[in-house]
KEKE-3310 file (N, C-alpha, C; in steps of 0.2 Angstrom, whole numbers, plus 5000, padded with zeros to 4 digits):
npx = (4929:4936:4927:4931:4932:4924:4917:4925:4920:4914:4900:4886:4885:4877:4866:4854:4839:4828:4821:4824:4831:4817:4815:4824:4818:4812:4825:4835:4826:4823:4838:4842:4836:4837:4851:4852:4846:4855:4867:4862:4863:4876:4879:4887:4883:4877:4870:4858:4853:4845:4849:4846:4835:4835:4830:4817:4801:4791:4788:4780:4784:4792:4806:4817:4821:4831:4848:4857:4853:4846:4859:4866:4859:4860:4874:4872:4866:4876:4888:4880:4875:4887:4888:4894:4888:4879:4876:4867:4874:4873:4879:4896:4898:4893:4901:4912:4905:4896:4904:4909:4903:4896:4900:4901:4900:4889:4884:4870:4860:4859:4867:4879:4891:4895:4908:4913:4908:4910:4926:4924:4920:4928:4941:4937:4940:4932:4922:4915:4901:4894:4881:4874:4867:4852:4850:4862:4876:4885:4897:4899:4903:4916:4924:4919:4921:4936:4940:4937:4946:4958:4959:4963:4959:4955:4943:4931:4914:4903:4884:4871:4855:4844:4839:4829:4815:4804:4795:4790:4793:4803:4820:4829:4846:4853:4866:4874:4880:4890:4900:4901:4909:4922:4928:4935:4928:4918:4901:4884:4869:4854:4839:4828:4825:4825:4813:4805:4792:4794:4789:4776:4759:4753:4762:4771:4781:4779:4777:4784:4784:4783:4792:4802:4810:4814:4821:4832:4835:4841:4852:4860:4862:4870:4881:4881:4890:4884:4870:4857:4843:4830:4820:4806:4797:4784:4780:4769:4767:4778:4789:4795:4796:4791:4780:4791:4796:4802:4793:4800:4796:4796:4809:4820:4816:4817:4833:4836:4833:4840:4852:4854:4854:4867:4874:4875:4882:4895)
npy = (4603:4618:4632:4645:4640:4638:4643:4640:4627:4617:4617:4629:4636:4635:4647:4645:4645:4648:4666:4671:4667:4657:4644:4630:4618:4622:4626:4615:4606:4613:4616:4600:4594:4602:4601:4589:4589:4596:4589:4577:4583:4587:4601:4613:4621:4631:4635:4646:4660:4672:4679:4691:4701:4717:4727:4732:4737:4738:4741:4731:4722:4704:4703:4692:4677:4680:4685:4677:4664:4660:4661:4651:4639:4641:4636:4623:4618:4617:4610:4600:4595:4598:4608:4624:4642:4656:4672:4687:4703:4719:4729:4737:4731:4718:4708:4700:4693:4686:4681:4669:4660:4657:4652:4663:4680:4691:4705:4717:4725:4738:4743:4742:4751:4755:4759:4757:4743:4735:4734:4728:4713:4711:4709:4697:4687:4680:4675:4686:4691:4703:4711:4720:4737:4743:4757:4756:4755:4743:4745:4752:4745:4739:4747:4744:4732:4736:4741:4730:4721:4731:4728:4718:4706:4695:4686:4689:4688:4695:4700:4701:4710:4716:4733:4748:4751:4763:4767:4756:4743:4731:4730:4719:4720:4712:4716:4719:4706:4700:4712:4716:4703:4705:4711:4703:4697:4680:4681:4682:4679:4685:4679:4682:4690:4701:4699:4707:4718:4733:4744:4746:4749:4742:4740:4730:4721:4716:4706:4696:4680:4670:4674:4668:4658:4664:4674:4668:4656:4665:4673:4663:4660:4670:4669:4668:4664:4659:4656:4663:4660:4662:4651:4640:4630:4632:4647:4654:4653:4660:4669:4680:4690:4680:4684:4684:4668:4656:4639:4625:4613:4616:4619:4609:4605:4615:4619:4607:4614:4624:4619:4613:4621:4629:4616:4617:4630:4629)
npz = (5764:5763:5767:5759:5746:5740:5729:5720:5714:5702:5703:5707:5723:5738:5750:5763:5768:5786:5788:5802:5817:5823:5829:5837:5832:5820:5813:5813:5805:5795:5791:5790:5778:5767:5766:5764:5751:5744:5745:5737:5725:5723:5729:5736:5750:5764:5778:5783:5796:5801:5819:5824:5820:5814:5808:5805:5800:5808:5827:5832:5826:5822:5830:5837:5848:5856:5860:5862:5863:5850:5845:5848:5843:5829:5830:5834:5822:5814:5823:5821:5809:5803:5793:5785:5793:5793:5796:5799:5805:5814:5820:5825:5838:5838:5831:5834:5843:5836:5828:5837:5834:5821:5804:5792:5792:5789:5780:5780:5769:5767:5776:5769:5768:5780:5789:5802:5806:5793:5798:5811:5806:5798:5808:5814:5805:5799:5784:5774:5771:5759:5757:5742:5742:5742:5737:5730:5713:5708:5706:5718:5726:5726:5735:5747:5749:5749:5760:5769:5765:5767:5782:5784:5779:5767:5764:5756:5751:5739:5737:5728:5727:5721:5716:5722:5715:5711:5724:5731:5726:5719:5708:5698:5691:5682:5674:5684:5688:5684:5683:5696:5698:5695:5700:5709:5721:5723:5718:5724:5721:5729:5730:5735:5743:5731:5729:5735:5739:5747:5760:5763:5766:5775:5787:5783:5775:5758:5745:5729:5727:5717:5708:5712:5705:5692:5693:5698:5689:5680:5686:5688:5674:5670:5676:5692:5706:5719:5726:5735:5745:5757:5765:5771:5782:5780:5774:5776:5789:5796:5804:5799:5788:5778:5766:5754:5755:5747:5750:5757:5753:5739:5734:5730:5717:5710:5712:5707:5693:5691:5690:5679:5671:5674:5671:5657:5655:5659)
capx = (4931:4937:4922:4931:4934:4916:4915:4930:4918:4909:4892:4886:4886:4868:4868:4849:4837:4824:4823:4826:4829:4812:4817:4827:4815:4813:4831:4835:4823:4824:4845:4841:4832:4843:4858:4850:4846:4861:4870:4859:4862:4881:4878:4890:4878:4878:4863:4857:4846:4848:4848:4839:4830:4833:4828:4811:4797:4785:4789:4778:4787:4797:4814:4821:4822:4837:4853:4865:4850:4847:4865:4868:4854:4865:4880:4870:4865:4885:4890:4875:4874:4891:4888:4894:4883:4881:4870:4871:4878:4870:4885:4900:4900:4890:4906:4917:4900:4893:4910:4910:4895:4895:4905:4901:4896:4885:4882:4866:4860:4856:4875:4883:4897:4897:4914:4916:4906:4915:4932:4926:4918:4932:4945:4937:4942:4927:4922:4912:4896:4894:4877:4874:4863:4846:4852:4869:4876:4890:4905:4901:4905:4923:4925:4917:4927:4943:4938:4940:4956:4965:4961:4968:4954:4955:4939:4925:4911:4896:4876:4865:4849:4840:4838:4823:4811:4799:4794:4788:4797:4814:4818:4838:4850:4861:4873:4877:4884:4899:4902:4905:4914:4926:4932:4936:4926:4913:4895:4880:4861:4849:4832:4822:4825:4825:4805:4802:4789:4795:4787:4770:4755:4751:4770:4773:4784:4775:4785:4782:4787:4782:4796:4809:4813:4814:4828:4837:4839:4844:4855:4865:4864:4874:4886:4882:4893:4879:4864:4854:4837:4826:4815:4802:4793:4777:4781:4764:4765:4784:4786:4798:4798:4785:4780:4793:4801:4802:4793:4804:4795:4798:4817:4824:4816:4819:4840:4836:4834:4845:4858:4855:4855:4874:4879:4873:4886:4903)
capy = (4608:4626:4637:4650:4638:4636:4647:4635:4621:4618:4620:4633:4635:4636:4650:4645:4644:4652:4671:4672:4659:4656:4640:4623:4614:4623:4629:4609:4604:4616:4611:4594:4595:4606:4600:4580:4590:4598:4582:4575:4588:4592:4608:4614:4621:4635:4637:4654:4660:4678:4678:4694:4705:4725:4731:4729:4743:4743:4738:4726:4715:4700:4705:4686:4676:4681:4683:4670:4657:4658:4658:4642:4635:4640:4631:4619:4617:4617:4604:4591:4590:4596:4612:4633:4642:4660:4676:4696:4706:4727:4734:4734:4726:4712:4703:4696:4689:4682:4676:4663:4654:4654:4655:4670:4687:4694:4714:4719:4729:4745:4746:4740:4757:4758:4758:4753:4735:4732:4731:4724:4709:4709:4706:4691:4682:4676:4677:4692:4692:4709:4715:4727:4744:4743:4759:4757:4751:4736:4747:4755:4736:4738:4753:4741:4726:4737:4742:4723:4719:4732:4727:4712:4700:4694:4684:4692:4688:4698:4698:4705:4708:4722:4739:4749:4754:4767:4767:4748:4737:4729:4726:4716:4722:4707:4716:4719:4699:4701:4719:4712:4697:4709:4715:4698:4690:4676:4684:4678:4680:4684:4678:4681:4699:4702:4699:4710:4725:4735:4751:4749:4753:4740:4740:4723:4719:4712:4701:4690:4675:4666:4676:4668:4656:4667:4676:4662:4655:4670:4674:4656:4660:4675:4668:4670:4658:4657:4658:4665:4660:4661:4648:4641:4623:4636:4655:4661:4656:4662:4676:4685:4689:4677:4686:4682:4665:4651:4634:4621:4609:4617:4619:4602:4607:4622:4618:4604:4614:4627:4614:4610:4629:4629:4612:4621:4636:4630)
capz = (5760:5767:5765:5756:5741:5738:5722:5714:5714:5696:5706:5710:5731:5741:5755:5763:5778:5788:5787:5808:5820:5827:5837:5836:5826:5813:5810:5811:5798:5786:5790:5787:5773:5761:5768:5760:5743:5742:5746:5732:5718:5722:5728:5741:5756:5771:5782:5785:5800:5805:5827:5828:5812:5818:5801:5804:5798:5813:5834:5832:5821:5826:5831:5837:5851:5862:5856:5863:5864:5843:5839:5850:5840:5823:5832:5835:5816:5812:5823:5821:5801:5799:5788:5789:5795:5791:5798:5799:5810:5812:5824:5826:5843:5837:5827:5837:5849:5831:5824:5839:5833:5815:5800:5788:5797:5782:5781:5775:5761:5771:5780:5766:5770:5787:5789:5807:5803:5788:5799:5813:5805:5795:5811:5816:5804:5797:5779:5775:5764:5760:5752:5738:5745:5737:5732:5725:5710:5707:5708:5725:5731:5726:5742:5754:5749:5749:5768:5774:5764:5771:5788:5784:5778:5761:5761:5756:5744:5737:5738:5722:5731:5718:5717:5725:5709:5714:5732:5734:5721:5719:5699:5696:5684:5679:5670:5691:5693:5680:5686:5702:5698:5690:5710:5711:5724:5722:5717:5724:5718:5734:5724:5739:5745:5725:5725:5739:5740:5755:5763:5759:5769:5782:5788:5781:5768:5752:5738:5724:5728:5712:5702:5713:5699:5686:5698:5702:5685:5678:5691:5688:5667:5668:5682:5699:5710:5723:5725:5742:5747:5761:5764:5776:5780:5780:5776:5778:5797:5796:5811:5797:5779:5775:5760:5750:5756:5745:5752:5759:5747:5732:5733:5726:5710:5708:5712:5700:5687:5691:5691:5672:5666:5677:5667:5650:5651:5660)
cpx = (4931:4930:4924:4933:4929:4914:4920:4928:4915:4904:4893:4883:4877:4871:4858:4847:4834:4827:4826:4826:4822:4814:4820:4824:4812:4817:4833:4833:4824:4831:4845:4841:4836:4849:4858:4850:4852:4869:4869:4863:4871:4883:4880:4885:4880:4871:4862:4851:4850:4845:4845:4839:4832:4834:4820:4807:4792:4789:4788:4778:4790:4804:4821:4820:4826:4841:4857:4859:4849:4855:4868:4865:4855:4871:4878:4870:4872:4886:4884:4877:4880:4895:4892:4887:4884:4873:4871:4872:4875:4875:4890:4902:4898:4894:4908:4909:4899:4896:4911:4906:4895:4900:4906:4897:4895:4883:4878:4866:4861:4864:4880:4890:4895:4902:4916:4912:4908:4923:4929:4925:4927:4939:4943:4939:4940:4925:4917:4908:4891:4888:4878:4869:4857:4846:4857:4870:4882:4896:4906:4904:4912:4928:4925:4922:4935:4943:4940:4945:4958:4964:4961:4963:4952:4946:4932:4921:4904:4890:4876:4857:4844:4841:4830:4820:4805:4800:4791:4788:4804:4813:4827:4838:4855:4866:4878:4883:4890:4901:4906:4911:4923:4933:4936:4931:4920:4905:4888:4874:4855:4843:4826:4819:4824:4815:4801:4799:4790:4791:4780:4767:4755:4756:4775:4774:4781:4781:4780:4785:4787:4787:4802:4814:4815:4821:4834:4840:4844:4849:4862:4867:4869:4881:4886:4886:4887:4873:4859:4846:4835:4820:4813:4797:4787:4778:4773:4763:4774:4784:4791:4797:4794:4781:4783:4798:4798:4800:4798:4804:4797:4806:4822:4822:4816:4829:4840:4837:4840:4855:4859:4858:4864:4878:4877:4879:4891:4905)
cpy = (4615:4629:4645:4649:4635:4637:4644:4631:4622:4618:4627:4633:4636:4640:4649:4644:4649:4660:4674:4666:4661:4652:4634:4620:4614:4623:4619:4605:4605:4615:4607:4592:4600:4602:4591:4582:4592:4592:4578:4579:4589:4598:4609:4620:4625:4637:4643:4654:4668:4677:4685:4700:4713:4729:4731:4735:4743:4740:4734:4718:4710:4702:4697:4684:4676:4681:4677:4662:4657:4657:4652:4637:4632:4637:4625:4613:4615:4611:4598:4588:4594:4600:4619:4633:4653:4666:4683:4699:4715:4733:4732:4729:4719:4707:4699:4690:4684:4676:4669:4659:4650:4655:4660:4674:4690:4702:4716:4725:4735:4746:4745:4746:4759:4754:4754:4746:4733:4732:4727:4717:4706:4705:4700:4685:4679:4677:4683:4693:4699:4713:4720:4731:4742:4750:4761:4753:4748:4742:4751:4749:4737:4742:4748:4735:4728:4739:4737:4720:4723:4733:4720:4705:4700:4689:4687:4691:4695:4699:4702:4703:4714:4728:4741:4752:4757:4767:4759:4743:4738:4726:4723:4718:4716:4709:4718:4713:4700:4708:4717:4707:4699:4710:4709:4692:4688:4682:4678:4683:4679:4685:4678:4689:4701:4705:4703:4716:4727:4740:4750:4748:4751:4740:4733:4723:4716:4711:4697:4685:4669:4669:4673:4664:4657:4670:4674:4658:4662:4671:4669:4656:4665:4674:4668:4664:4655:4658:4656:4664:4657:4658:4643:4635:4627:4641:4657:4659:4658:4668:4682:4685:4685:4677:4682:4676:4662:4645:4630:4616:4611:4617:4613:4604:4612:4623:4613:4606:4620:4624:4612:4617:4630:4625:4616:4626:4632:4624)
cpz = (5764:5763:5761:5747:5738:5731:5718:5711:5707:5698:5705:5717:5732:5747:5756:5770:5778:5787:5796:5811:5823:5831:5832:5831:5819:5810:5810:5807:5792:5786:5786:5780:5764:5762:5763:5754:5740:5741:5739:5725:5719:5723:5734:5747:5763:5773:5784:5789:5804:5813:5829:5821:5817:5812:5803:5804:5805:5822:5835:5828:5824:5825:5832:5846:5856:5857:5856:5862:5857:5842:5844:5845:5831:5824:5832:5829:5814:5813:5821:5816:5799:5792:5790:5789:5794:5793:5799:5803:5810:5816:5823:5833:5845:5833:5830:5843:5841:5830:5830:5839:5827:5809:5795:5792:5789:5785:5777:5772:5764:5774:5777:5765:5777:5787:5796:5808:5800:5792:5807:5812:5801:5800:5813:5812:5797:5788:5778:5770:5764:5754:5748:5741:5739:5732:5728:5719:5712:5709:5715:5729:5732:5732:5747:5755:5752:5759:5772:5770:5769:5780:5791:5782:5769:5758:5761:5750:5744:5737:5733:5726:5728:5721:5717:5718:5712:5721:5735:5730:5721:5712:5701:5690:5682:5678:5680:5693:5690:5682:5694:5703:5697:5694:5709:5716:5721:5722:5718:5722:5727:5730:5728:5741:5738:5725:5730:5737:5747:5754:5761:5766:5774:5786:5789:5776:5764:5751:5734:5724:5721:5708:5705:5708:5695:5689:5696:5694:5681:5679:5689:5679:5667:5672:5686:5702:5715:5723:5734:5745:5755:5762:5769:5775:5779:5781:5777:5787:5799:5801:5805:5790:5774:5768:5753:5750:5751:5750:5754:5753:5740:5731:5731:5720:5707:5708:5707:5691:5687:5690:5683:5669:5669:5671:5659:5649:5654:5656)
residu = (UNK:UNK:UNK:UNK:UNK:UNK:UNK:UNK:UNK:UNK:UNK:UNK:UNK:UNK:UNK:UNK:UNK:UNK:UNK:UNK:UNK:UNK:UNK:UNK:UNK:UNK:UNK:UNK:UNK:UNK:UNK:UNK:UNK:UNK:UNK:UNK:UNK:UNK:UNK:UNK:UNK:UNK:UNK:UNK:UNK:UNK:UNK:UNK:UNK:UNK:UNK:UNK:UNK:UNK:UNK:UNK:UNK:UNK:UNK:UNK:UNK:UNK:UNK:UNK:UNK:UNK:UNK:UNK:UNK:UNK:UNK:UNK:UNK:UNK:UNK:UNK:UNK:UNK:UNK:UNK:UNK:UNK:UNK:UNK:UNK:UNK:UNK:UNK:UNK:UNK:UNK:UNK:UNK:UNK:UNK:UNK:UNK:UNK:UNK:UNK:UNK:UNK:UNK:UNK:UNK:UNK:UNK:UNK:UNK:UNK:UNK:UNK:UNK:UNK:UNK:UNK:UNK:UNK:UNK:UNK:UNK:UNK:UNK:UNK:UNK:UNK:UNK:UNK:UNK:UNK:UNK:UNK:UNK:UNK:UNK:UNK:UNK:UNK:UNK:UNK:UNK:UNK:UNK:UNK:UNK:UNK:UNK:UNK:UNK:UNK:UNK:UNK:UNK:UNK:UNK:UNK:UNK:UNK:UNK:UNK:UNK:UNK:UNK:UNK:UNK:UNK:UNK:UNK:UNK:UNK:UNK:UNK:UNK:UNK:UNK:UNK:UNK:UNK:UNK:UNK:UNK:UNK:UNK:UNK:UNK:UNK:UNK:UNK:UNK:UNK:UNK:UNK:UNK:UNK:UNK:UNK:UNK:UNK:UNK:UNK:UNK:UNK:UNK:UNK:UNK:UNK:UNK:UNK:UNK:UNK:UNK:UNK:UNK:UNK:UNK:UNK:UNK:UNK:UNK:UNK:UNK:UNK:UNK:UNK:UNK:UNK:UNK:UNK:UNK:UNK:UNK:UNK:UNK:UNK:UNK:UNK:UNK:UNK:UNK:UNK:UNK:UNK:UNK:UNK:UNK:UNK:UNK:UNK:UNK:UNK:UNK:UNK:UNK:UNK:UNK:UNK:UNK:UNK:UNK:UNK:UNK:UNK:UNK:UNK:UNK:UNK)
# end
């Protein structure tokens, strides 16, 4: 299946996986392990592992382990089991380097108009998953999208990843998925960065991880095509974002059900 025909399928897609690579064996398993359930449930499948975190609120956060040695380790995932494979990008001279590892060059929330990442990720080719600003709403997407058509890349989908509510919550608007949809491209549901509390004291991200369900179906009732999670055989020893991953173990049922609330509306 062309990866940009993902959003056609009566499913809805999975975009999932560590929040950084940390190393081989994790980014492998957690692979594995979706790549089996998604197989199970019909749910078409792209493994996500960003190759190095440079958002990060203090120095002494984990930033990643090398550049070229993580994204061989996301090639790696591609060719073994057979999956896309899909990560972000923060410069523009980091595309074209990315674009030869993985299949979607993602542009997070915070750059969502920076104009010179939005073309060059767009020349390589690749599909282009183009967060929403934690402080924009749904129609500023239609700019950014319009930025990589006209330099000549037609595939672009969306991310809903909440808006920042006061100084250290993220609350979701819904009426965002069909507002988006509207552009055209595929709209996904990021139900991870949703639950997050940023900025707060110690200089580590909080979140609610226990609402990621409530997101997630939501998210799939109103339409989302995909649906984005971060998740971890063990987020509280996770070197990134840990807060708010979802378990490894819990993710089969939690797609289980998300899978019934999809066959209920189409």
């Amino acid at each position: 299946m062309n990866i940009e025909q993902f959003s056609e399928q009566a499913n809805f897609f999975l975009i999932a996986g560590p929040c950084a690579v940390e190393n081989e064996e994790i980014c492998m398993h957690t692979a594995e392990t979706l790549r089996e359930i998604c197989q199970k449930l019909n749910i078409p499948f792209i493994f996500k592992g960003s190759y190095r975190k440079a958002n990060r609120t203090s120095l002494q956060s984990f930033t990643g382990i090398g550049d070229e040695k993580a994204l061989k380790i996301l090639a790696k995932v591609k060719a073994t089991l057979d999956c896309p494979v899909l990560t972000d990008i923060h410069e523009s001279d980091e595309a074209a380097m990315a674009a030869a590892y993985v299949d979607v060059l993602q542009i997070p929330a915070f750059l969502f108009r920076q104009t010179d990442l939005l073309v060059a990720a767009a020349k390589t080719g690749k599909v282009v998953n183009i967060k929403k600003g934690q402080f924009a709403g749904p129609d500023a997407m239609k700019h950014a999208m319009q930025k990589v058509y006209d330099s000549g890349n037609k595939a672009v989908w969306f991310t809903e990843r909440g808006n920042m509510h006061g100084y250290t919550d993220m609350i979701v608007d819904y009426r965002n998925i069909p507002t988006m949809k509207s552009y055209g491209p595929p709209v996904i549901m990021d139900c991870t960065h949703s639950v997050q509390q940023p900025n707060t004291g110690t200089g580590v991200t909080g979140g609610r991880p226990e609402m990621i369900e409530t997101i997630a179906k939501a998210a799939i009732a109103v339409g989302a095509d995909g649906i984005f999670i971060e998740t971890h055989p063990s987020p509280k020893d996770a070197l990134s974002d840990g807060t708010n991953m979802l378990p490894l173990a819990a993710i089969e049922d939690l797609l289980q059900k998300l899978v019934r609330i999809r066959q209920a509306i189409i």
